[in-house]
KEKE-3310 file (N, C-alpha, C; in steps of 0.2 Angstrom, whole numbers, plus 5000, padded with zeros to 4 digits):
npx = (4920:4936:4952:4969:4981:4992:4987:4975:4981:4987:4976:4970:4979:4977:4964:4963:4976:4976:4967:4958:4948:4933:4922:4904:4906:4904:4909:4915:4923:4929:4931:4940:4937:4943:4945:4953:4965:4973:4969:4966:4952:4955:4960:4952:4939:4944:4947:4934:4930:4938:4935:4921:4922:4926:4915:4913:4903:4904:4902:4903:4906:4909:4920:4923:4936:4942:4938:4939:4928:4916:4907:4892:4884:4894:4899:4887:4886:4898:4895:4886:4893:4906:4919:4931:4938:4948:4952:4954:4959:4951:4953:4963:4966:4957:4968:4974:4965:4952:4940:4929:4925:4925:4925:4934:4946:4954:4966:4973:4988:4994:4991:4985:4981:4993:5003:4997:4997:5011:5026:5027:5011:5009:5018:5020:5007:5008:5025:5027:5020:5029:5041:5040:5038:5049:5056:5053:5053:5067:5068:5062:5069:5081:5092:5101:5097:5102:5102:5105:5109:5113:5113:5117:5109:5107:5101:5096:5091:5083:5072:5064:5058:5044:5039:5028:5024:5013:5003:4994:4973:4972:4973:4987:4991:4997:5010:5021:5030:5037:5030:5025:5039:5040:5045:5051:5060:5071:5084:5094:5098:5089:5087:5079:5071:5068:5051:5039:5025:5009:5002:4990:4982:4975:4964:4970:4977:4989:4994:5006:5024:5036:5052:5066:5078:5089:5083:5087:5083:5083:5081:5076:5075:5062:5056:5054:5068:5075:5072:5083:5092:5091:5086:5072:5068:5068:5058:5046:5044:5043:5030:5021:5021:5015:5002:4996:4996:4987:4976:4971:4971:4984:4998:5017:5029:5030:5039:5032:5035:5041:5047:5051:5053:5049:5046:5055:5049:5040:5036:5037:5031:5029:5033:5039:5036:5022:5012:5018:5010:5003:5014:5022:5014:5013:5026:5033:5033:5045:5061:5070:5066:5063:5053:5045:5036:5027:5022:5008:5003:5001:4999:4997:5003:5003:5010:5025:5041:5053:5066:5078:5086:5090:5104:5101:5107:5107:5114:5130:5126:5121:5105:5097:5106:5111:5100:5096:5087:5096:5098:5106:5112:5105:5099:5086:5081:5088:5082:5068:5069:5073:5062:5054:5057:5053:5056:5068:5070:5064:5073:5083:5082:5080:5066:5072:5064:5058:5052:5059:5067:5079:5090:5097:5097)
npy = (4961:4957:4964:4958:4970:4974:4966:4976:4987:4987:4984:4995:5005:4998:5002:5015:5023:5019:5014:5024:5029:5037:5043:5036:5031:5014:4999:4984:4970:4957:4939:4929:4910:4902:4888:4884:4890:4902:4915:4918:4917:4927:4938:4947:4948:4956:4967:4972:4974:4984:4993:4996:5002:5014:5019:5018:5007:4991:4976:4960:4949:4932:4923:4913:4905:4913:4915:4915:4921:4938:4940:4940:4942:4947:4957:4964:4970:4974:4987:4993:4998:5012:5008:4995:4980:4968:4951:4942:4932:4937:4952:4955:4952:4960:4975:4980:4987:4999:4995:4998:5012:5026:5021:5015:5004:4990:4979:4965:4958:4955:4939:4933:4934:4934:4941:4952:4959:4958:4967:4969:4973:4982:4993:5011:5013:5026:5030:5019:5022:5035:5030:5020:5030:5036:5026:5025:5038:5036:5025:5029:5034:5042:5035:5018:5004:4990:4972:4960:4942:4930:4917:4920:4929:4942:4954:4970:4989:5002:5015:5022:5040:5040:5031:5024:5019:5010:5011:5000:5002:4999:5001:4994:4983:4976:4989:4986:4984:4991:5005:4995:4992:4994:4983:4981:4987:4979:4969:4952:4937:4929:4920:4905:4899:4884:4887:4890:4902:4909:4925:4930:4934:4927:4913:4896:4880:4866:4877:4881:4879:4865:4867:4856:4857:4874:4886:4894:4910:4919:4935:4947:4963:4965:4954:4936:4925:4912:4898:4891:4878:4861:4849:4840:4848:4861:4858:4856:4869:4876:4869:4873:4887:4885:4881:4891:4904:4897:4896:4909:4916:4923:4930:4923:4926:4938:4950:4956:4968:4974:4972:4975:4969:4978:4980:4975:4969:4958:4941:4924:4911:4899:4882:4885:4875:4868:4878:4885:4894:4901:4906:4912:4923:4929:4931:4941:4954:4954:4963:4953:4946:4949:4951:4945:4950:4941:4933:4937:4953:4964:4969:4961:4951:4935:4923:4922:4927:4922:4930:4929:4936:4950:4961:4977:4989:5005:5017:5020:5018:5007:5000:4988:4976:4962:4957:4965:4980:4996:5011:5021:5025:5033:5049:5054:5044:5042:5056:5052:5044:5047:5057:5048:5038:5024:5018:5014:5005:4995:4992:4989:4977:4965:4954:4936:4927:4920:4907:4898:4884:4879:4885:4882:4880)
npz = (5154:5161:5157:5153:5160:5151:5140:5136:5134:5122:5113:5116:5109:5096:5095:5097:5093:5079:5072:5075:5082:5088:5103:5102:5089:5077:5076:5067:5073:5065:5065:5062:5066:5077:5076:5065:5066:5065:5072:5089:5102:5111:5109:5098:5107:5118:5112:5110:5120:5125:5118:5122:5134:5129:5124:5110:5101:5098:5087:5083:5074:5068:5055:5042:5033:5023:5005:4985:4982:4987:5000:5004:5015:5024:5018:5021:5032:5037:5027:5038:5048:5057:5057:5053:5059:5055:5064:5053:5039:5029:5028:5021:5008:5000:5001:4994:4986:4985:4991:5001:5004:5012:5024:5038:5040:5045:5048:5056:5061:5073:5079:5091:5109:5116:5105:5102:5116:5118:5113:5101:5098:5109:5107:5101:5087:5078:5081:5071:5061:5058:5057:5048:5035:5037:5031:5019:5012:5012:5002:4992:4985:4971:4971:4967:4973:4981:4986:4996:5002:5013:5006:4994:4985:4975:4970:4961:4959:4952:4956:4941:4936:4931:4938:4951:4967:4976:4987:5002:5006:5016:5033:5042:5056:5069:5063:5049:5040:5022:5012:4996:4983:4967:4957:4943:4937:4940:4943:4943:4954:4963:4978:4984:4997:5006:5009:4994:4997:4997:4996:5002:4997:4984:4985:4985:4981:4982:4994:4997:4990:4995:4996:4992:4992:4986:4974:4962:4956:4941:4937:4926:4923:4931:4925:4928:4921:4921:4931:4943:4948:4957:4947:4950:4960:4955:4944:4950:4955:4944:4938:4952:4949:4938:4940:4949:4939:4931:4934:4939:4926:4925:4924:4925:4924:4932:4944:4954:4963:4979:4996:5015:5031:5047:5059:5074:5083:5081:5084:5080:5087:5086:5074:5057:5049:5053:5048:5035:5025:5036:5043:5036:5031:5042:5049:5041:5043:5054:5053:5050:5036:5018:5006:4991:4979:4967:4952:4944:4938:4947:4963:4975:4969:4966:4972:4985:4989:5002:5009:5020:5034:5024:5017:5014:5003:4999:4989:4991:5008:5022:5024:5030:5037:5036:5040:5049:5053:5053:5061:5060:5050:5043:5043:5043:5050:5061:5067:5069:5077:5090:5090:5096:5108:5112:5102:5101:5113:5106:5095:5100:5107:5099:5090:5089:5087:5074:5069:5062:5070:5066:5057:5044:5030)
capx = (4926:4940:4957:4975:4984:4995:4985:4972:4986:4988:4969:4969:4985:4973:4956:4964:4982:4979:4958:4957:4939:4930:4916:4899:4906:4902:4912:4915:4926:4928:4935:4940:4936:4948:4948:4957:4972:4975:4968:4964:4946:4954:4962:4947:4934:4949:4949:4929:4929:4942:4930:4914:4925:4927:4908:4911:4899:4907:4897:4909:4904:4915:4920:4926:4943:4944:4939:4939:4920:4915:4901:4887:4880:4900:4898:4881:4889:4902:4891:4882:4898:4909:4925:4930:4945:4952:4955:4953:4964:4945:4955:4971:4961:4958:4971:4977:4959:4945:4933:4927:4928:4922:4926:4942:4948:4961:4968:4976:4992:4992:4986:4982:4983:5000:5004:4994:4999:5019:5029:5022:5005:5011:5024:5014:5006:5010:5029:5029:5020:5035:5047:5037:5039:5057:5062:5051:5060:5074:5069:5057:5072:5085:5098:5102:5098:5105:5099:5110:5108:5119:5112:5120:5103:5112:5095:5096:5089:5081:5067:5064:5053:5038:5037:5026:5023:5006:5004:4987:4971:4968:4976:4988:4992:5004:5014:5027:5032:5038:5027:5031:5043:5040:5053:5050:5067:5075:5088:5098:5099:5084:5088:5072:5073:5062:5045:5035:5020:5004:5002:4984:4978:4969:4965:4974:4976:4992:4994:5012:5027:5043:5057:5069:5086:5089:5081:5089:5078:5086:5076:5080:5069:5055:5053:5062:5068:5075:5074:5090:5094:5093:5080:5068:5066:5065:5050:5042:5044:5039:5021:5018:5019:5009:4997:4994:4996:4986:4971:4967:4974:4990:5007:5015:5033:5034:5042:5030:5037:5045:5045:5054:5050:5052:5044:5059:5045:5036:5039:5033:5036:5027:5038:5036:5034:5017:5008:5021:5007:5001:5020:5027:5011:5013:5034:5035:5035:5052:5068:5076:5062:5061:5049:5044:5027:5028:5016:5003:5008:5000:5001:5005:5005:4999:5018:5028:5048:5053:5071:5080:5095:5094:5107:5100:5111:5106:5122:5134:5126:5118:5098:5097:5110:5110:5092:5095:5087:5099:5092:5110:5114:5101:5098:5079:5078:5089:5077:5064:5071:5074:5055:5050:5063:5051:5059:5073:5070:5062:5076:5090:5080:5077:5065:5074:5058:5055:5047:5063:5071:5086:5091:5103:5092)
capy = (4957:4960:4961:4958:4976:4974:4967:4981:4993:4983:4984:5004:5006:4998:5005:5022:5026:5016:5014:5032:5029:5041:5039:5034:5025:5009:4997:4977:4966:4952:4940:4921:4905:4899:4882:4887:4889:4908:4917:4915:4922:4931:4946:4951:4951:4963:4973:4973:4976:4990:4996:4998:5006:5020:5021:5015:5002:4987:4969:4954:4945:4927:4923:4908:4903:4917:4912:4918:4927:4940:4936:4946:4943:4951:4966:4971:4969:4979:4993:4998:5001:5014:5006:4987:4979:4960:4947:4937:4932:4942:4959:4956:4949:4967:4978:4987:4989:5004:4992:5003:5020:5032:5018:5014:4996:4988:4971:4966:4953:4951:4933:4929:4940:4935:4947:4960:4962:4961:4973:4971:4973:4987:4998:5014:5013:5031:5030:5017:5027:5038:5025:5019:5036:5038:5021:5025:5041:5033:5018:5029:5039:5040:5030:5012:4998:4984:4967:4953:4938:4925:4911:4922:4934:4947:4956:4977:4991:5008:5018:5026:5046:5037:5023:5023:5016:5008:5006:4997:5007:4995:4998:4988:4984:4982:4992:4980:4985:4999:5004:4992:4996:4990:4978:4981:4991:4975:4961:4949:4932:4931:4912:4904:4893:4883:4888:4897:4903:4914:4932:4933:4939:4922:4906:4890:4873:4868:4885:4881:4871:4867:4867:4854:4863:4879:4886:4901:4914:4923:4939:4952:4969:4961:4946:4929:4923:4905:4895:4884:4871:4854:4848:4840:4855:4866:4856:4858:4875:4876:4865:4875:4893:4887:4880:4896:4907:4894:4896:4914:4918:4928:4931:4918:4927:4944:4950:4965:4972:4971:4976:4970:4971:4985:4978:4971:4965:4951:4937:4920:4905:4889:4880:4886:4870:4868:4881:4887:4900:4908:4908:4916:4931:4931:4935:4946:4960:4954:4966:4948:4946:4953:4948:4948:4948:4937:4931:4942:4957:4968:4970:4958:4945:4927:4921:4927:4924:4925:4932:4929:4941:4954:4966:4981:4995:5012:5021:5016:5015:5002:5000:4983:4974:4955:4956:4971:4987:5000:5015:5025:5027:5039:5056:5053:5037:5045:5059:5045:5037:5054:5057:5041:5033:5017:5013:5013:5002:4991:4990:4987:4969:4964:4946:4932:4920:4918:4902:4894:4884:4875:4891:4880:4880)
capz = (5153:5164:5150:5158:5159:5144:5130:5137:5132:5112:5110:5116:5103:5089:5093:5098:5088:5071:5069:5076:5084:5093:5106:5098:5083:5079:5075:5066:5073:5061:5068:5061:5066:5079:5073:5058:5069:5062:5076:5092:5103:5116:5106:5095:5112:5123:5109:5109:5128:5126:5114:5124:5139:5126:5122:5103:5099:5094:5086:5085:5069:5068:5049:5042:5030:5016:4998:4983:4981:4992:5004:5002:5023:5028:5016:5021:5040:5032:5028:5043:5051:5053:5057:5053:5059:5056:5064:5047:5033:5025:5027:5017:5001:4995:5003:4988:4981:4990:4993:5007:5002:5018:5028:5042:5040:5051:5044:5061:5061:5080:5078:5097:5113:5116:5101:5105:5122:5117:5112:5096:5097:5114:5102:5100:5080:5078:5081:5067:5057:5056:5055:5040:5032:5036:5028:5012:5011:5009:4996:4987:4981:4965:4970:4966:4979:4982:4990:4996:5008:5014:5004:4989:4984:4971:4966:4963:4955:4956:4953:4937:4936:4929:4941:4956:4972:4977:4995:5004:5007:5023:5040:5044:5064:5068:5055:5050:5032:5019:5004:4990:4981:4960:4953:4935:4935:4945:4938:4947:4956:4970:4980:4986:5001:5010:5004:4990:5000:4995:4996:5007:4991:4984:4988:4982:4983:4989:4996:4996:4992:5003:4992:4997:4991:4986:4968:4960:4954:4937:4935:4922:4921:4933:4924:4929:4913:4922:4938:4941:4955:4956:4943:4951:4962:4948:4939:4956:4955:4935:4941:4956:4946:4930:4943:4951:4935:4925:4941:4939:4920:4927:4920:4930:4927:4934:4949:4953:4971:4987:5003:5022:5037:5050:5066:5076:5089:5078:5085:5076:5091:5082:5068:5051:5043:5056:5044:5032:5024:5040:5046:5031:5032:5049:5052:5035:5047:5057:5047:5047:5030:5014:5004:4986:4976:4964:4949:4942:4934:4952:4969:4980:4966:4971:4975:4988:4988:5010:5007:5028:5034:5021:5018:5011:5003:4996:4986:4997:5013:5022:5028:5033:5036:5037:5044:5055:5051:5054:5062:5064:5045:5038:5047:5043:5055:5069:5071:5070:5085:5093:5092:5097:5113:5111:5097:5102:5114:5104:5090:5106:5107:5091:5090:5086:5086:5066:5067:5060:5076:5063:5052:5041:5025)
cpx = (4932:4948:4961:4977:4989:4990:4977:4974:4986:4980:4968:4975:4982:4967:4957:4968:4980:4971:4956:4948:4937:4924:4909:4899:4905:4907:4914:4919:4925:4932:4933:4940:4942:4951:4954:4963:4975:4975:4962:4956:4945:4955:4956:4941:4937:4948:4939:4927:4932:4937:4924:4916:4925:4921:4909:4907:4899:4901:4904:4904:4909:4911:4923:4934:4941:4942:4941:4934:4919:4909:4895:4883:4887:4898:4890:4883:4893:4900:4889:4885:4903:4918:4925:4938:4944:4955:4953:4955:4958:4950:4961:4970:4960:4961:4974:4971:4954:4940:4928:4926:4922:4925:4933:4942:4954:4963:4974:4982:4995:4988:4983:4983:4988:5004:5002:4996:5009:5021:5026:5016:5005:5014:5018:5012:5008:5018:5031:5027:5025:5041:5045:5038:5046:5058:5057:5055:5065:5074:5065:5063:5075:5088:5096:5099:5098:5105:5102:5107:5112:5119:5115:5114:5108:5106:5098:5093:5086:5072:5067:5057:5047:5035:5034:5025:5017:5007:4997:4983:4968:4973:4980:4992:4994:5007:5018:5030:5034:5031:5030:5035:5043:5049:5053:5058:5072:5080:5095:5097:5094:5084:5083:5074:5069:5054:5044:5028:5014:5004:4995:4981:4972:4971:4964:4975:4984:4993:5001:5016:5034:5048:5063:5076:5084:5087:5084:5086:5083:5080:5079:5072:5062:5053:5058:5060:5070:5076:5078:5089:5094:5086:5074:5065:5063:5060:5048:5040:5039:5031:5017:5016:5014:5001:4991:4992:4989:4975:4968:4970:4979:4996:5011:5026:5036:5033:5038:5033:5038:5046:5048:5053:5053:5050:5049:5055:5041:5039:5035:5036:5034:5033:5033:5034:5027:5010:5012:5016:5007:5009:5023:5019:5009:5023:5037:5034:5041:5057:5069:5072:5061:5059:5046:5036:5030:5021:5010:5005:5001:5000:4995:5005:5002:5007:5022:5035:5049:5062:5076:5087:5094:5097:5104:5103:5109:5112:5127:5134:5121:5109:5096:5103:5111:5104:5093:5092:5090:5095:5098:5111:5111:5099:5090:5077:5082:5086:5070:5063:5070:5065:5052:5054:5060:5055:5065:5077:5070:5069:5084:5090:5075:5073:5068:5070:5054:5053:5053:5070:5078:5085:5096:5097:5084)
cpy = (4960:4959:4962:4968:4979:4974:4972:4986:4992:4984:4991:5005:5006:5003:5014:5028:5023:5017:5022:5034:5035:5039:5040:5032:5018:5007:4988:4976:4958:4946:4929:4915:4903:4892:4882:4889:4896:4913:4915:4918:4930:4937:4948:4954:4954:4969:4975:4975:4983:4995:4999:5001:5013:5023:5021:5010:4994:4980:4966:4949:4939:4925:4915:4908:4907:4912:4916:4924:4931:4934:4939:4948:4950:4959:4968:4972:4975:4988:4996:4999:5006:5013:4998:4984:4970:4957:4941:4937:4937:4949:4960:4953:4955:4974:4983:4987:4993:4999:4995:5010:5021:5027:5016:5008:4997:4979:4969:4956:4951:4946:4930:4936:4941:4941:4951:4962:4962:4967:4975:4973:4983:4993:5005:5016:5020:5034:5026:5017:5029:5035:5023:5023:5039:5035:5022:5030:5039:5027:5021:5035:5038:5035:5023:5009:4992:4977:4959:4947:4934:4919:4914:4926:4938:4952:4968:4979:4998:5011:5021:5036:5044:5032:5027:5021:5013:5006:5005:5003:5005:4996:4992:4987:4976:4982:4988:4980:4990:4998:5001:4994:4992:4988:4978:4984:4983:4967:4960:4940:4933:4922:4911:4897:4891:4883:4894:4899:4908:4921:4934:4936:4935:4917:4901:4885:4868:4874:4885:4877:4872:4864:4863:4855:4868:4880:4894:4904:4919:4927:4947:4958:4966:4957:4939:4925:4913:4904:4889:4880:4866:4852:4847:4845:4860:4865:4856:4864:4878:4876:4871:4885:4893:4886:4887:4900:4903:4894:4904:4917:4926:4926:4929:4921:4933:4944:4957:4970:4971:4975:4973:4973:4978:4986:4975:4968:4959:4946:4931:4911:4898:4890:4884:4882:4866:4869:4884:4897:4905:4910:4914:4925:4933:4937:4938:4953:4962:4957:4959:4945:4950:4950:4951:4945:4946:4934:4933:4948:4963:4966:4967:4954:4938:4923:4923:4922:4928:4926:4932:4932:4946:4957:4970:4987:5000:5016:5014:5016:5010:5001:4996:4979:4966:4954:4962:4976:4991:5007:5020:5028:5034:5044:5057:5048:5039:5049:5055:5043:5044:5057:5053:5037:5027:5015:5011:5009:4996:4987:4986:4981:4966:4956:4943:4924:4920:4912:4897:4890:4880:4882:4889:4880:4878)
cpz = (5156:5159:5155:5154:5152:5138:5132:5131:5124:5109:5112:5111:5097:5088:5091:5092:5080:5070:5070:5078:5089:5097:5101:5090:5083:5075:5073:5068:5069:5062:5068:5065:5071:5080:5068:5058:5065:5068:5084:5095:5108:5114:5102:5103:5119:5118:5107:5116:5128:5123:5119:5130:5134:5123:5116:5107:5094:5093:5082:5079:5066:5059:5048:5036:5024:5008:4993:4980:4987:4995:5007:5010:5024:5024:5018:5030:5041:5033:5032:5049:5051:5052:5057:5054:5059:5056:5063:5042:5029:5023:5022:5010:4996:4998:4999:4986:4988:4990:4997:5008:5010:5024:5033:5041:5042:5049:5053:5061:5067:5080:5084:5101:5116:5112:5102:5112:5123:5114:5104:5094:5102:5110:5098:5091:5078:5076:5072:5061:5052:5054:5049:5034:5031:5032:5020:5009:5007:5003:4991:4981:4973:4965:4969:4973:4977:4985:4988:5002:5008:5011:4995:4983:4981:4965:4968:4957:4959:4951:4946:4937:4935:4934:4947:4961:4976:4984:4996:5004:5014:5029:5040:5050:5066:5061:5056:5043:5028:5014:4998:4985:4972:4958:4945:4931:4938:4942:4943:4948:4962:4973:4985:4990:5003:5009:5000:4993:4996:4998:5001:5001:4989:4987:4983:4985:4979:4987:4995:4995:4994:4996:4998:4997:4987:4978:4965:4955:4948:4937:4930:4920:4924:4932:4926:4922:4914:4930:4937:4948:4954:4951:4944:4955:4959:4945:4946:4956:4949:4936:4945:4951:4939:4935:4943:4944:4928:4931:4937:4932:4921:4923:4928:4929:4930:4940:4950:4957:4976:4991:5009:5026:5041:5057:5072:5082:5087:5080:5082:5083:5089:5077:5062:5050:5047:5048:5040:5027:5028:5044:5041:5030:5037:5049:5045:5038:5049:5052:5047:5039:5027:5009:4994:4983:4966:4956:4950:4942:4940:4959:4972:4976:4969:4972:4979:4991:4996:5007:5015:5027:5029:5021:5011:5010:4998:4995:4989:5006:5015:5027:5031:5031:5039:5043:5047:5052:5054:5055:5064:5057:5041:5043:5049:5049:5062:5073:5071:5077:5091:5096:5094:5101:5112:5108:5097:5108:5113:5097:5096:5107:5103:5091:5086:5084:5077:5063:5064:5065:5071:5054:5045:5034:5027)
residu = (UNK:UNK:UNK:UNK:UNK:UNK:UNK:UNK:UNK:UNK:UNK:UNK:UNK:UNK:UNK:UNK:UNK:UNK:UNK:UNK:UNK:UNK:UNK:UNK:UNK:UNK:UNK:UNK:UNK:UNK:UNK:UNK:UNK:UNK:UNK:UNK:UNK:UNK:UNK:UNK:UNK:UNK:UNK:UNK:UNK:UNK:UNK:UNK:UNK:UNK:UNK:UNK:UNK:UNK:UNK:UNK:UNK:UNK:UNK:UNK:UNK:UNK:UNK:UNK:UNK:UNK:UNK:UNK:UNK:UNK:UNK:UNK:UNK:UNK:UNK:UNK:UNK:UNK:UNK:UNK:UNK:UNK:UNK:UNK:UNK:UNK:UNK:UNK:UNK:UNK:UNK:UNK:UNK:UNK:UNK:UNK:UNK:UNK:UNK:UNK:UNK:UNK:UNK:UNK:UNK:UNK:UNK:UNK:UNK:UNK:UNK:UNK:UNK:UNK:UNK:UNK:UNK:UNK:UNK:UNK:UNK:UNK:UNK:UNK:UNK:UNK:UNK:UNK:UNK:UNK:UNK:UNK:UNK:UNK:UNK:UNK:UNK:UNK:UNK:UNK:UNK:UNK:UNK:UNK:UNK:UNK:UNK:UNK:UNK:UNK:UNK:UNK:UNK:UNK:UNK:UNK:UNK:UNK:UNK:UNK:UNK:UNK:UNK:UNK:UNK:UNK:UNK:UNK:UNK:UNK:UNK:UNK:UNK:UNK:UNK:UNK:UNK:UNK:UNK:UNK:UNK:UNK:UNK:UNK:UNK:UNK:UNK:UNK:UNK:UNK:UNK:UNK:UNK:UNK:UNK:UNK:UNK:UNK:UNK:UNK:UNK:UNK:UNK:UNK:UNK:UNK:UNK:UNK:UNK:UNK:UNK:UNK:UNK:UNK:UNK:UNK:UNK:UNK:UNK:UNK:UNK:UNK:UNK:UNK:UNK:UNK:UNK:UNK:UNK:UNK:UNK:UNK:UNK:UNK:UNK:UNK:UNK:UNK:UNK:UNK:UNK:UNK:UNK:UNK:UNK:UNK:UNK:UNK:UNK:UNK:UNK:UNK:UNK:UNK:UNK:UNK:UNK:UNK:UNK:UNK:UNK:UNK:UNK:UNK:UNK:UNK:UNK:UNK:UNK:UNK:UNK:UNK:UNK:UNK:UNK:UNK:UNK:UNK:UNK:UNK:UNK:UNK:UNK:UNK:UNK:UNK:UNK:UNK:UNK:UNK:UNK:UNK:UNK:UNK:UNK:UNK:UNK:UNK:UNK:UNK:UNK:UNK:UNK:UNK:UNK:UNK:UNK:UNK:UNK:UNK:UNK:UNK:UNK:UNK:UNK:UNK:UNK:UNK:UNK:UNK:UNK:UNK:UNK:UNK:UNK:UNK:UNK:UNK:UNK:UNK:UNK:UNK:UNK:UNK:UNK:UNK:UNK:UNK:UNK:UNK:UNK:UNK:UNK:UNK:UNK:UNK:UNK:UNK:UNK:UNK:UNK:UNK:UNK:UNK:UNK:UNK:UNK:UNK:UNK:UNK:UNK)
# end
């Protein structure tokens, strides 16, 4: 299979920089249904071809729409592999659970080969890595943080000595996120626009709902104690979390942990309101998203609050600032950039395609 020159390059960036395959490994590509309008067929069999140029051993096993039960063919497919990567909602289902111990798993959110051959999919895994690791750094410290947005978002809070921070044990390519950060310290006002979406974690029926004006999220020490707005919204909102909460027997008010983007190359060019799910666990990468897990008392929660523009302040400086991630403020993201010129091309043109062509609520 002859691949175009670039998504070659995004498919040696995964198999190479982030799976870390060596020659005579073998390898799952899992790799959904392109009916299903998630992904498509070209990027999993480039990055199967790129594979066999490296003398791994890849098989190409097509999955269908995520449920809630394993699926007893996939994991015995699973097993007699030594590295698995997908391109299938399947990967992001147990992402904070070892399901795999000994095993490399790649959860891959380049949905087509568009993405994989741009800058996102091209950006070398490695660098944002370290960018990952600067910006945790800085949120996994003492100080206070602060999280504001232009629709009037007024949520903050800090870590305590006890507290912890759990991040996935799945690959995730592109890197496009910090390690969550718990909200159990966190109280404030969190404004919900547009949609409540799922987390990739279960699956539910509706998957999401479109809020048709804004709902104000009260949350005091992790729990939200009331949601305000216009009434009828409000009872939509009430419905849709007992639903969920009342689905898998969760605690349907805590706010577990949060996390924004950090990928300035995601881009999302369909509408949201197309697929509002796969848009919103698609461009939770772009800094102009910061995202909260929601309902069920662990991570990622089965509700996810999209957050656009944040401004993000640690003491008194600033780390994202109305969507932007700032890469000048903290000494740890300068030497960041310094080691890594990519990225510093990559933040000089920032994606402005988040799927949202009328940004007005």
């Amino acid at each position: 299979m002859k691949v175009d020159p670039d998504l070659a390059n995004g498919a040696r960036n995964l198999l190479i920089n982030c799976a870390g395959l060596k020659e005579g490994s073998t390898l799952l590509i899992l790799r959904e249904n392109p009916s299903l309008g998630w992904y498509d067929l070209e990027a999993p069999l480039a990055v199967a071809s790129e594979a066999q140029k490296m003398n791994v051993h890849p098989t190409v096993l097509e999955v269908g729409a995520p449920g809630n039960l394993p699926d007893p063919s996939v994991d015995e497919e699973i097993g007699n592999h030594d590295c698995i990567i997908f391109f299938a909602r399947l990967g992001d289902q147990e992402r904070f659970t070892d399901t795999m111990p000994g095993k490399t798993s790649v959860m891959c959110y380049a949905r087509n080969a568009e993405m994989l051959a741009s800058t996102y999919g091209q950006t070398d895994h490695r660098a944002l890595v370290d960018l990952k690791n600067a910006v945790n750094d800085i949120l996994l410290g003492p100080d206070k943080i602060d999280i504001s947005c232009p629709m009037g978002t007024a949520f903050s809070g800090r870590l305590t000595k006890e507290e912890t921070s759990t991040d996935v044990f799945i690959h995730r390519f592109p890197l496009g996120v910090t390690q969550p950060i718990p909200a159990d310290n966190y109280s404030g006002r969190v404004v919900l626009t547009r949609y409540l979406t799922p987390t990739g974690s279960k699956v539910y029926e509706p998957a999401f709902l479109k809020l048709d004006s804004p709902v104000f999220a009260e949350v005091e020490l992790g729990r939200v104690v009331a949601f305000t707005g216009e009434p009828s919204v409000v009872r939509q909102v009430h419905e849709h979390y007992r639903m969920v909460a009342d689905k898998f027997s969760i605690e349907s008010d805590v706010v577990h942990s949060w996390h924004a983007g950090i990928h300035p190359g995601c881009k999302y060019t369909a509408d949201a309101a197309e697929n509002p799910d796969r848009w919103s666990n698609t461009t939770f990468t772009n800094p102009r998203f910061l995202h909260l897990h929601t309902c069920g008392n662990y991570a990622p929660g089965e509700i996810c609050w999209m957050v656009l523009d944040p401004t993000v302040s640690i003491g008194a400086k600033i780390l994202w600032e109305k969507g932007r991630l700032r890469t000048d403020t903290f000494s740890g993201l300068r030497r960041c950039l310094e080691s890594w010129p990519e990225l510093g091309i990559l933040f000089a043109e920032p994606s402005d395609l988040i799927g949202l062509p009328d940004e007005q609520f």
